[in-house]
C-alpha angles and dihedrals in degrees: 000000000000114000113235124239128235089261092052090041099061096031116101129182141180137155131213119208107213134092108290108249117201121231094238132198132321113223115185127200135172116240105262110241104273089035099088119008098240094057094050087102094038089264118132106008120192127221106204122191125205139185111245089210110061097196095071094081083057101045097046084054092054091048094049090047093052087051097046083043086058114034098026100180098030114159112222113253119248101184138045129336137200114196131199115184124178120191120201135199136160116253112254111241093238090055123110113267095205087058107097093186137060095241100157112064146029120027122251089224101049092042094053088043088061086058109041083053098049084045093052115101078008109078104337114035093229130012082238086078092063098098096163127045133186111185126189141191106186129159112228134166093257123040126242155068135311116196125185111176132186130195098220097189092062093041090049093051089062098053139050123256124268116220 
């Protein structure tokens, strides 16, 4: 067998088939008095903060399934990370042939935030790890996400520095 090298040791990839589902906005409000008990007098009130797209919880879960069904004892990583994501759909009939990317819906950001939080606790310990990202809108015949990670701490511990 081949041994691997220090890229292909701390790479690790996986794809999803399903529609991409962006993460939304957050919208916070504070419980009304009468709606919790403690807030009947105006004490303890609560600020709660929702997602205005209910489909993120699934998708992340999904996200997260395809990773662990891929990488099954996979230790979280402490140091750098470098993130592609590519994100598929089929290209609608009405729209333009001559159009080679999918321009009208669904934002870049909110659809790789969906995807860097379904990926925290999971395989980073924190989304502020993430220091290189390469983002993609691409049509395909199947929808769905492509994801290729490094951990570029390990992989620079294994090299010398380039000045």
């Amino acid at each position: 067998m081949k041994k691997r090298s220090w890229e292909e040791e701390n790479t690790l990839n996986f794809q999803l088939i399903g529609r991409p589902v962006t993460k939304g906005s957050y919208r916070a409000y504070v419980a009304k008095p009468g709606v919790c008990r403690a807030c009947k007098y105006g004490r303890n009130l609560r600020a709660y903060v929702t997602n205005d797209n209910p489909q993120t919880k699934q998708a992340e879960s999904l996200i997260t399934n395809a990773f662990y069904r891929r990488f099954i004892r996979q230790e979280l990583w402490k140091g750098a990370v470098e993130v592609s994501i590519t994100f598929y759909f089929i290209r609608p009939k009405s729209f333009d042939p001559t159009m080679f990317y999918p321009i009208k819906k669904s934002d870049i950001d909110k659809l790789q935030r969906t995807v860097y939080d379904a990926l925290t606790g999971v395989l980073y310990v924190d989304d502020g790890q993430i220091v290189n990202a390469h983002i993609f809108k691409r049509f395909g015949k199947v929808e769905g996400i492509v994801v290729q990670t490094k951990n570029l701490t390990e992989i620079e511990k294994g090299q010398p520095l380039a000045i």
